[in-house]
PAZAPA-4460 file (N, C-alpha, C; in steps of 0.05 Angstrom, whole numbers, plus 32768, in hexadecimal, padded with zeros to 4 digits):
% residues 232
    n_x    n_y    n_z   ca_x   ca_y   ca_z    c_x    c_y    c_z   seq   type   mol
   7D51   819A   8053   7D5C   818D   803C   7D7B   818A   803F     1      X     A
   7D88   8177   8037   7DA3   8171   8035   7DB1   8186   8023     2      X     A
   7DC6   8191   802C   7DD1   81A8   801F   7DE0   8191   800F     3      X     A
   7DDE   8198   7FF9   7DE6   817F   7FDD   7E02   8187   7FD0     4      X     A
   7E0D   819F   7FDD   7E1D   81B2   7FC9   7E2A   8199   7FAD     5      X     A
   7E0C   81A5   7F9B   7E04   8199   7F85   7E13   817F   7F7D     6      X     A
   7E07   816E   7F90   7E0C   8158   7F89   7DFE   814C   7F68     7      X     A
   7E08   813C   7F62   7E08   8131   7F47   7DF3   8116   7F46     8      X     A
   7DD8   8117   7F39   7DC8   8109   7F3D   7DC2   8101   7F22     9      X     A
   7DCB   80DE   7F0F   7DCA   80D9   7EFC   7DAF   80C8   7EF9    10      X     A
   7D96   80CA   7EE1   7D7F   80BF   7EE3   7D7F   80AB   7EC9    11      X     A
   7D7F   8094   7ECC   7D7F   8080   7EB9   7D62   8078   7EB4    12      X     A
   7D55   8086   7EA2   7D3D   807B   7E9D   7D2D   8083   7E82    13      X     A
   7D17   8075   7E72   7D15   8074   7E58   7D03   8089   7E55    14      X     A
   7CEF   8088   7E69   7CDD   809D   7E58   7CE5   80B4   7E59    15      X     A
   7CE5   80C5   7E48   7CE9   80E3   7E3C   7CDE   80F3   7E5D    16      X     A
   7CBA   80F4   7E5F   7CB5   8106   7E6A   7CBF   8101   7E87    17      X     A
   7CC8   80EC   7E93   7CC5   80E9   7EB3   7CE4   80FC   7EB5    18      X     A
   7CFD   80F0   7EA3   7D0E   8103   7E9F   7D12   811E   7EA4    19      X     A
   7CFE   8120   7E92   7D01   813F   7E92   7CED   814B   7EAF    20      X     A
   7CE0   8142   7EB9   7CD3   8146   7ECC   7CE5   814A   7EE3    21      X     A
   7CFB   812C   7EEA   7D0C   8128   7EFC   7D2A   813E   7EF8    22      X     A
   7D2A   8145   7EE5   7D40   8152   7EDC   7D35   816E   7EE4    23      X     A
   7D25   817D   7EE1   7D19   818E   7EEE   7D13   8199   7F0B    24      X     A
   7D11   8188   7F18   7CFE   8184   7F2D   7D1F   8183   7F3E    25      X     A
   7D33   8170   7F3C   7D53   816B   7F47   7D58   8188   7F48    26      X     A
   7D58   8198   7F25   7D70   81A7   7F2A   7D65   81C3   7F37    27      X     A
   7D45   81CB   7F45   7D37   81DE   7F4D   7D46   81DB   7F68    28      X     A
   7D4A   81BF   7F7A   7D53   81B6   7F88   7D70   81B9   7F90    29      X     A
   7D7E   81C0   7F7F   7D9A   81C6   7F82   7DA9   81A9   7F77    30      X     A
   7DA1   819E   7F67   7DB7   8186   7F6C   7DBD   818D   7F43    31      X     A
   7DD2   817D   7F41   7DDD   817D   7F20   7DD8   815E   7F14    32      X     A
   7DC6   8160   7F05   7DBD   814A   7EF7   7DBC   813E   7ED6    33      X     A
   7DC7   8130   7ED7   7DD0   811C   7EC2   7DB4   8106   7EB6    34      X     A
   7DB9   8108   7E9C   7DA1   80EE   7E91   7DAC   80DE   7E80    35      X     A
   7D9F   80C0   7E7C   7DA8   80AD   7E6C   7D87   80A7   7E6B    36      X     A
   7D87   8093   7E49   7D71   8097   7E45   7D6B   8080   7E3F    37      X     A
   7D7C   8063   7E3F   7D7D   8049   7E41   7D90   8039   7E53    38      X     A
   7D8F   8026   7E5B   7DA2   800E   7E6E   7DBB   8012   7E65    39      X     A
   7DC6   800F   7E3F   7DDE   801A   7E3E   7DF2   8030   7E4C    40      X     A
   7DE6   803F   7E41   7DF4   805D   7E44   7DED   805E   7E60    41      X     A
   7DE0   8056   7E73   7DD7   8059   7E89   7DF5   804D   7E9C    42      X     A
   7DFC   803D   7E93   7E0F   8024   7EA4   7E24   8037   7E90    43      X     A
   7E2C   803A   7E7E   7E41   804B   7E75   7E48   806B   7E86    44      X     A
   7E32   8077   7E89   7E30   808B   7E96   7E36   808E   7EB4    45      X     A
   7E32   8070   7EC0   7E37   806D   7EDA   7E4E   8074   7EE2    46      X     A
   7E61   8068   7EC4   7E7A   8065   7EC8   7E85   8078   7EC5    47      X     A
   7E86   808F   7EAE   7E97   80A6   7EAE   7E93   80BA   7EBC    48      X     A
   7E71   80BC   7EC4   7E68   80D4   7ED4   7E72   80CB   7EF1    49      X     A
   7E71   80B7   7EFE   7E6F   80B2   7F1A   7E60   80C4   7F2A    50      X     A
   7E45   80C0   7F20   7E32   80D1   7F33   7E36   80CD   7F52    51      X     A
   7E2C   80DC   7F62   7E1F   80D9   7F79   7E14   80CC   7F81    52      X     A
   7DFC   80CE   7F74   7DE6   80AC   7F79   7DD4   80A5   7F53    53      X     A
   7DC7   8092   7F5A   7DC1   8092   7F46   7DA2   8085   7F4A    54      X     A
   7D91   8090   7F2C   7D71   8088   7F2D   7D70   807A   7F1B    55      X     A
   7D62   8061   7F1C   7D6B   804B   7F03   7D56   8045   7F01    56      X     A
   7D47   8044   7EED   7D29   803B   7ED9   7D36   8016   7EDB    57      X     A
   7D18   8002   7EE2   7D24   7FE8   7EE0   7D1C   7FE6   7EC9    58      X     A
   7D0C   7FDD   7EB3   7D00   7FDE   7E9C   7D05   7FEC   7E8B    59      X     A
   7D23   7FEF   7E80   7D29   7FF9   7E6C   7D28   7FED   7E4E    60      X     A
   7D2C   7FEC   7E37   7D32   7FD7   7E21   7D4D   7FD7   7E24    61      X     A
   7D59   7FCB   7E0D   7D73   7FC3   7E15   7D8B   7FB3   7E2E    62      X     A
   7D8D   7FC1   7E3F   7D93   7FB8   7E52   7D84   7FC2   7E6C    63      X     A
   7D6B   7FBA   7E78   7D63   7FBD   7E90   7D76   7FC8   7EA6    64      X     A
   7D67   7FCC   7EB9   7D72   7FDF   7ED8   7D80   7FCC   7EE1    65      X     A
   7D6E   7FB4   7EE3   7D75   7F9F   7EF8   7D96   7F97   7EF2    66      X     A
   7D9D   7F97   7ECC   7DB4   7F89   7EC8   7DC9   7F9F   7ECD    67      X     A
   7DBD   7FBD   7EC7   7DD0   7FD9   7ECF   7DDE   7FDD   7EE4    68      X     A
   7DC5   7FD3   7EF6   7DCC   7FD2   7F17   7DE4   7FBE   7F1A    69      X     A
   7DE1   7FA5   7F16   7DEF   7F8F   7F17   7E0A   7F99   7F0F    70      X     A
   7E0F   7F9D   7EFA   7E1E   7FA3   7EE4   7E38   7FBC   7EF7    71      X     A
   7E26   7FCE   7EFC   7E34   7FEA   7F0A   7E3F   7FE8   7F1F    72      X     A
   7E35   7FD1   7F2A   7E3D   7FC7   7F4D   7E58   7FC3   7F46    73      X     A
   7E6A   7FB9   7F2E   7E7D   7FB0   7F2F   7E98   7FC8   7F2A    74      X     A
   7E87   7FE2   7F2D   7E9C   7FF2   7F32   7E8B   800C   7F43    75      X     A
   7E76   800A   7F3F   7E67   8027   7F4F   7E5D   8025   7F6C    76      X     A
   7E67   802D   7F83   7E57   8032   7F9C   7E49   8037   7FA4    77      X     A
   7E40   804F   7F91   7E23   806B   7FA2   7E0A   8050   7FA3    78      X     A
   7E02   8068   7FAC   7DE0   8060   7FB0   7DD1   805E   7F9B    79      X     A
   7DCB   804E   7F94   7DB1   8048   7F76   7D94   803F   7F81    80      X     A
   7D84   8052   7F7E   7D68   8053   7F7B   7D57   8043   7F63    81      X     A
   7D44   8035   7F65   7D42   8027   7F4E   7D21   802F   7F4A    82      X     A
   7D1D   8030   7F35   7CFF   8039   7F31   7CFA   8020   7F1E    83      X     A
   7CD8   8026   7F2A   7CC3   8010   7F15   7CA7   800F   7F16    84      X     A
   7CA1   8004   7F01   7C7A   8007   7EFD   7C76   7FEF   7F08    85      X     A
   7C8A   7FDB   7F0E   7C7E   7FB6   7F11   7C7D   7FC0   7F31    86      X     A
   7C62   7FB8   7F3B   7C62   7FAA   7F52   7C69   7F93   7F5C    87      X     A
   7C72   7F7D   7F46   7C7A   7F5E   7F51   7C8E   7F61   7F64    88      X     A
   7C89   7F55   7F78   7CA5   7F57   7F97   7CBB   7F48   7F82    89      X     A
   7CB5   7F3A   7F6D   7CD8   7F32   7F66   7CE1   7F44   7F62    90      X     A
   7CD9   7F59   7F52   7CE6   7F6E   7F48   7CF3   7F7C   7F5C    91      X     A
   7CED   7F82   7F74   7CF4   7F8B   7F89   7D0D   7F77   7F98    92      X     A
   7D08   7F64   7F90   7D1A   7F54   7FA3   7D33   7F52   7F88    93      X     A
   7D33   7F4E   7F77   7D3C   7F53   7F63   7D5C   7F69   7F60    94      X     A
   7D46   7F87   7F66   7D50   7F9B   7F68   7D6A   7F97   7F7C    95      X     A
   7D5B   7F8F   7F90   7D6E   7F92   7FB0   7D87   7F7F   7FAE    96      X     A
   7D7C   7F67   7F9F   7D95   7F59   7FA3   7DAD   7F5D   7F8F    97      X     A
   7DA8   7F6A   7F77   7DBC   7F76   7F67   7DCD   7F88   7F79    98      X     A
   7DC1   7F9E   7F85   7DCF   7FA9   7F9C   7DC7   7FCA   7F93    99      X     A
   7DAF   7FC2   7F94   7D9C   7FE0   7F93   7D9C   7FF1   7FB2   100      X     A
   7D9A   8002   7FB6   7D99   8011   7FD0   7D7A   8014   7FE1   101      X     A
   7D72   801F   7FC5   7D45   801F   7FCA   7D41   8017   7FB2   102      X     A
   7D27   8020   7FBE   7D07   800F   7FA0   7CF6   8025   7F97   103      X     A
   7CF2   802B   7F8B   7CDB   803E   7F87   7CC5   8036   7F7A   104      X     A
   7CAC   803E   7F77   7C96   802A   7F69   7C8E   8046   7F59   105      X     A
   7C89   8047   7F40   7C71   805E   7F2E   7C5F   8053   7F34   106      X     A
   7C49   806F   7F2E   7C51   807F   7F2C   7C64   8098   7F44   107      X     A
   7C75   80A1   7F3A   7C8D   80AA   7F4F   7C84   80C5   7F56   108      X     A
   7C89   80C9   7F6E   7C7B   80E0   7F79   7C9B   80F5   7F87   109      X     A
   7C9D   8107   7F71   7CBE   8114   7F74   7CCE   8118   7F8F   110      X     A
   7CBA   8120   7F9D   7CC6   8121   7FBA   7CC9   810D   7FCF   111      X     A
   7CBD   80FA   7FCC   7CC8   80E0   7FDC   7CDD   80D7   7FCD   112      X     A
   7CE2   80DC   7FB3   7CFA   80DB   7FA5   7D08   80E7   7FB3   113      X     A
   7D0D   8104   7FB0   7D1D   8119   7FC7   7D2C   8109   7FDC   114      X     A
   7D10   80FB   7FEC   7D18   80FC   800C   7D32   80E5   8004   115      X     A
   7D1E   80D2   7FF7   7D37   80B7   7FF7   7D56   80C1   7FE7   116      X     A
   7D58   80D0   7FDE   7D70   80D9   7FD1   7D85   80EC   7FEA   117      X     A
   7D75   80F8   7FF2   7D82   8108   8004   7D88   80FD   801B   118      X     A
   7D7C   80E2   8028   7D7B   80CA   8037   7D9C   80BE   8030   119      X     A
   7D97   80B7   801B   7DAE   80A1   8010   7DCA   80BC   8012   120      X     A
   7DCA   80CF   8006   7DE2   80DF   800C   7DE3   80EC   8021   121      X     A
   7DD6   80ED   803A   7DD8   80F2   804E   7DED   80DA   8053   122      X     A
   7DE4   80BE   8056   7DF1   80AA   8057   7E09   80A2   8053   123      X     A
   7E10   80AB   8038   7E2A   80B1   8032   7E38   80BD   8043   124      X     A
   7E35   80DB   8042   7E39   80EE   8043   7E4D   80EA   8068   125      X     A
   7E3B   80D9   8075   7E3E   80CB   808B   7E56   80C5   8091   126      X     A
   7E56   80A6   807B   7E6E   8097   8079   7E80   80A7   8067   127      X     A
   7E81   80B3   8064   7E9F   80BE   8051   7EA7   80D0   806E   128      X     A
   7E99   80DA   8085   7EAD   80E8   809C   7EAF   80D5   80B8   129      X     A
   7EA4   80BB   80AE   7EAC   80A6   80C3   7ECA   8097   80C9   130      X     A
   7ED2   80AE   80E1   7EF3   80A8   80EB   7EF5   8092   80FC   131      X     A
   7EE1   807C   8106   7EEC   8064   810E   7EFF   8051   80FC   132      X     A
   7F0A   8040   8107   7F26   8038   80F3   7F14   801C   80FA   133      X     A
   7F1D   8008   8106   7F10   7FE7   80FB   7F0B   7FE2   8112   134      X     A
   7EFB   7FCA   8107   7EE0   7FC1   811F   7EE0   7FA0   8112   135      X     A
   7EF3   7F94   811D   7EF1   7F76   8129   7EDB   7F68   8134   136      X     A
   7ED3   7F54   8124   7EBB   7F47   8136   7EC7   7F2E   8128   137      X     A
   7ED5   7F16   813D   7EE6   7EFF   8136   7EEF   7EFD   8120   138      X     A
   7EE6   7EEC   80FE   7EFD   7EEC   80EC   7EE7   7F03   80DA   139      X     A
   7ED4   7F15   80E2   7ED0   7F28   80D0   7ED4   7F41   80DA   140      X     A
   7EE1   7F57   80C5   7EF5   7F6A   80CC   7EE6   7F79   80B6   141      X     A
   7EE0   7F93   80C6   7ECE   7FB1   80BC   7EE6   7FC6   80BE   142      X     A
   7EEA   7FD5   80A5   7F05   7FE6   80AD   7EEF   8002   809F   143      X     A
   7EEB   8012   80B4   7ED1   8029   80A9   7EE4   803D   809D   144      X     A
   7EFD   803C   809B   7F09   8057   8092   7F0C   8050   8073   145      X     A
   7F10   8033   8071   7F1A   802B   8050   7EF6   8026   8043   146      X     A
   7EED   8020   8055   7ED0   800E   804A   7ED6   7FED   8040   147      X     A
   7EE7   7FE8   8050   7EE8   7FCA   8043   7EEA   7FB1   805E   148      X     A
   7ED2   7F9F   804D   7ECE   7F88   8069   7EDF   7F76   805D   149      X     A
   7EEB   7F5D   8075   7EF3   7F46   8065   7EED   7F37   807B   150      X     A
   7EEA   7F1A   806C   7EEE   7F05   8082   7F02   7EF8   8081   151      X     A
   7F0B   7EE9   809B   7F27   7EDA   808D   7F37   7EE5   8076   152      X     A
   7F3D   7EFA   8079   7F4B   7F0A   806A   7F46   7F07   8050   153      X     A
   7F35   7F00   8048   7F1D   7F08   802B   7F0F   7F21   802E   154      X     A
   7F17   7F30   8015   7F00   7F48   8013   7EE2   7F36   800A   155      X     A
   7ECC   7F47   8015   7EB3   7F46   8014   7EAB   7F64   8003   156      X     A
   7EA0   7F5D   7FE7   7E93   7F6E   7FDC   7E7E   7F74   7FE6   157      X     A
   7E73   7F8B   7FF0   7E55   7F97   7FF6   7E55   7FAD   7FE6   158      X     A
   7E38   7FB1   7FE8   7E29   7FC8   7FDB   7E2D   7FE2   7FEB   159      X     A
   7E28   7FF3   7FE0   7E31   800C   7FF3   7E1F   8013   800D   160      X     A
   7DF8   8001   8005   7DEA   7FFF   801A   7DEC   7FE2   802E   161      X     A
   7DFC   7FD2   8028   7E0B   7FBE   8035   7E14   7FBF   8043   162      X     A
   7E2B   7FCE   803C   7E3D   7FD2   804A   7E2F   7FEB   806C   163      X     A
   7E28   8000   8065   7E15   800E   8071   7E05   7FFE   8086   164      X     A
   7E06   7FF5   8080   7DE7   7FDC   8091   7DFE   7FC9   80A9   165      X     A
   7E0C   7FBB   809E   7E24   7FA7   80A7   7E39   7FBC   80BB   166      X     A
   7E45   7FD1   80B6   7E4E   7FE4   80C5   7E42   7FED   80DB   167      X     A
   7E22   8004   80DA   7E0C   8002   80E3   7E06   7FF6   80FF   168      X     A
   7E0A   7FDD   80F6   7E02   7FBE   810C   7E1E   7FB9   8117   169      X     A
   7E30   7FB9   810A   7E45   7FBB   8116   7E53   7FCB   812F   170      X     A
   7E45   7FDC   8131   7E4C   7FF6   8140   7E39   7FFA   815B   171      X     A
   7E22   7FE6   814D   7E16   7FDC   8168   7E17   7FCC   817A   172      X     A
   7E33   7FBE   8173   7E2B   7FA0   8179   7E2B   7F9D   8198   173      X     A
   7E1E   7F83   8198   7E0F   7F7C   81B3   7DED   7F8A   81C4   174      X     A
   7DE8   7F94   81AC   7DD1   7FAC   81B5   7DBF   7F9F   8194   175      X     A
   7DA5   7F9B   81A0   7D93   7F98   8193   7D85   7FAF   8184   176      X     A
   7D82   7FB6   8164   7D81   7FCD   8158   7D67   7FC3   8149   177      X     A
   7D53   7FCB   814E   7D39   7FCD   8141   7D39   7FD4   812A   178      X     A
   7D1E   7FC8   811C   7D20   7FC9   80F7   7D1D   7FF3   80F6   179      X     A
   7D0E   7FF8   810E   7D07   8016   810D   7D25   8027   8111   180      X     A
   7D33   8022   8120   7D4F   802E   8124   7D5D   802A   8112   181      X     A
   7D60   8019   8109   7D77   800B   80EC   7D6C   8013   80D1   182      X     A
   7D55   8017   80D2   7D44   8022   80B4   7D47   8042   80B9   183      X     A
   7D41   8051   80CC   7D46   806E   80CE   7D66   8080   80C7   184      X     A
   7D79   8064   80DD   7D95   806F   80D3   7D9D   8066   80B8   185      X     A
   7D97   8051   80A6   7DA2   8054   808E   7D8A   805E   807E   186      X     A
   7D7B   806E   807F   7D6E   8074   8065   7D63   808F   806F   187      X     A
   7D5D   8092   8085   7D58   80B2   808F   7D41   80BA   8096   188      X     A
   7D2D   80A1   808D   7D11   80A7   808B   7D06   8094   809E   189      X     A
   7CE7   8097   80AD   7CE1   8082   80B3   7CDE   8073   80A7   190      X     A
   7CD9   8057   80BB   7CD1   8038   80AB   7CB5   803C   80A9   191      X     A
   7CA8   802F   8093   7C8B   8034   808B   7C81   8017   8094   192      X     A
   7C98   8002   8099   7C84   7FF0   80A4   7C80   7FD1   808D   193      X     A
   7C8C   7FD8   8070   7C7D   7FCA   8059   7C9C   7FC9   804D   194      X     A
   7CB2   7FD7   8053   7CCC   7FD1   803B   7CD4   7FBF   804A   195      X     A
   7CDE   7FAD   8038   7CF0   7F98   8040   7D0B   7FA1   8042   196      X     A
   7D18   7FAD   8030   7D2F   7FB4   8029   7D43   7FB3   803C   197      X     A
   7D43   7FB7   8055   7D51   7FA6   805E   7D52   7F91   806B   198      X     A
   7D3F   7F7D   806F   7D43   7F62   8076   7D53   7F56   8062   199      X     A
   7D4E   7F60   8042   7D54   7F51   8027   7D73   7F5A   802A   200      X     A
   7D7D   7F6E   8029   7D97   7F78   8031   7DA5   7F67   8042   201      X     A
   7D96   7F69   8056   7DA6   7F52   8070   7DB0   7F3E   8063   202      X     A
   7D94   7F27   8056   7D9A   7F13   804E   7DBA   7F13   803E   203      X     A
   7DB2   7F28   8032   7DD2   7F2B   8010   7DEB   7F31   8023   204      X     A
   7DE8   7F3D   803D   7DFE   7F40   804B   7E09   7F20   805C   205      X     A
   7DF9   7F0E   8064   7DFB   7F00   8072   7E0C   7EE5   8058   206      X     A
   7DFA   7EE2   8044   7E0A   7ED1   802D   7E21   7EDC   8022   207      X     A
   7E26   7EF4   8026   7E43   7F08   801F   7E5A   7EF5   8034   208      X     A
   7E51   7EFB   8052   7E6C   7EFD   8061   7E65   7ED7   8071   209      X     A
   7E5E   7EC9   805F   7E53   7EAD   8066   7E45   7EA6   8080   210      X     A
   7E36   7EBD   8086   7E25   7EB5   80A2   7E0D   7EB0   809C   211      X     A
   7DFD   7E9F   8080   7DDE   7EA0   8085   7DD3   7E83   8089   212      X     A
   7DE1   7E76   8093   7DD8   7E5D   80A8   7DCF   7E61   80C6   213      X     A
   7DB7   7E64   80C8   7DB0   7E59   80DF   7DBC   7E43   80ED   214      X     A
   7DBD   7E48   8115   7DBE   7E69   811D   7DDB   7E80   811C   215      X     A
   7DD4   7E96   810E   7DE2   7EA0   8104   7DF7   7EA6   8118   216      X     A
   7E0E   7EAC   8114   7E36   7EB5   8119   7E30   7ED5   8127   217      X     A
   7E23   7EE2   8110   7E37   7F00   8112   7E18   7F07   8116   218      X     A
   7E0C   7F09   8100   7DF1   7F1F   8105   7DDD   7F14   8109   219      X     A
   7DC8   7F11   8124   7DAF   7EFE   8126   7DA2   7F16   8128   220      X     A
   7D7F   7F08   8120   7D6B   7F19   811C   7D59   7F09   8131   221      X     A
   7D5B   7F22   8140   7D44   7F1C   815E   7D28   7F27   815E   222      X     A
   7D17   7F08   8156   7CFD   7F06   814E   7CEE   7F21   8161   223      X     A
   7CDE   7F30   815A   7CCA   7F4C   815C   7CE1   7F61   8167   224      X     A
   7CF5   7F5C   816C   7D09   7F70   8173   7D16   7F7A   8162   225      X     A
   7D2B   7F6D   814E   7D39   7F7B   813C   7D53   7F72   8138   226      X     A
   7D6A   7F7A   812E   7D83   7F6A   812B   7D9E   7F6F   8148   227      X     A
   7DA7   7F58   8149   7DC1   7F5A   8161   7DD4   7F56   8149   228      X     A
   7DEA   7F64   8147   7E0C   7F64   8143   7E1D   7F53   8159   229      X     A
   7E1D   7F37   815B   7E2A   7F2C   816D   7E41   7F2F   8170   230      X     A
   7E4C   7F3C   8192   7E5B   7F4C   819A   7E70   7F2E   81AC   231      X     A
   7E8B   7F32   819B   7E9B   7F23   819F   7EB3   7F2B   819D   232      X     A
***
């Protein structure tokens, strides 16, 4: 298990008992946990608490996950987990392109919760002691100490798993990195084979830094192989 020294784990979600279940189950675990109990206070809470990561119910009243998520991007980094009863892939695609980190489907089973939490702050945990300084690839410029891309000297907003992914590939570049290698280092777990999450990611990175015209500039995806970082 990821020594957490009690990291701060805030759960945005409506029903009473899953709450108190997840609030339980975290703090046996060692971590310090926080609850909101609608989309308001949820996206309010983002902001004064600055959790660690965060677990976001999509189907709230009031203000839904999907708009929380959206909403939080515009000042919060961590990792947001997003939970839901809908199986519809919009919902999923939904999630991701707000700039969700994972998906979770109920009914939720606590410890694959665990893994993916401890996954994503491993992750972090990563990049906050990554001492490379910048990584040029023609007019787009990765500076890993600040966390900030630009092109043509424009900042590029990414997500905190965006950015992760785009760095990631970056550090490989010229070397072909399989969906199995690239899904293990950002999330910690194996690939099961069925998440999209990061092809859909790619896409949000590729319309970020204006490369999603075929054939692609910076990042091509090499059919049964996996992605190249074109090394220039």
């Amino acid at each position: 298990m990821l020594k957490n020294d009690k990291k701060h784990i805030l759960i945005v979600e409506d029903d009473l008992e899953i709450c108190r279940l997840l609030d339980m189950f975290l703090r046996s675990k060692g971590y310090q946990v926080s609850l909101s109990n609608n989309g308001i206070d949820g996206l309010a809470d983002i902001a004064r608490l600055k959790p660690d990561l965060v677990v976001l119910d999509i189907m709230m009243p009031g203000l839904d996950g999907i708009e929380v998520c959206k909403q939080s991007r515009e000042f919060y980094s961590g990792p947001i987990i997003m939970l839901t009863a809908c199986s519809e892939e919009i919902s999923e695609m939904s999630a991701l392109d707000t700039g969700a980190d994972g998906y979770l489907h109920k009914p939720l089973r606590p410890h694959i919760l665990l893994s993916h939490i401890e996954a994503f702050l491993r992750r972090e945990n990563r990049s906050s002691k990554n001492t490379n300084a910048i990584n040029h690839t023609g007019s787009l410029t990765i500076d890993t100490l600040k966390r900030l891309v630009t092109r043509e000297n424009k900042e590029i907003i990414l997500t905190g798993a965006e950015y992760e992914m785009l760095a990631y590939l970056a550090k490989q570049a010229g070397t072909i990195v399989s969906r199995d290698e690239c899904y293990r280092a950002l999330k910690g777990v194996e690939f099961d084979g069925l998440d999209r999450a990061l092809d859909m990611r790619l896409s949000s990175i590729r319309k970020k830094i204006k490369d999603d015209a075929a054939p692609y500039q910076i990042i091509k995806t090499i059919r049964c192989k996996g992605y190249l970082f074109v090394k220039q």
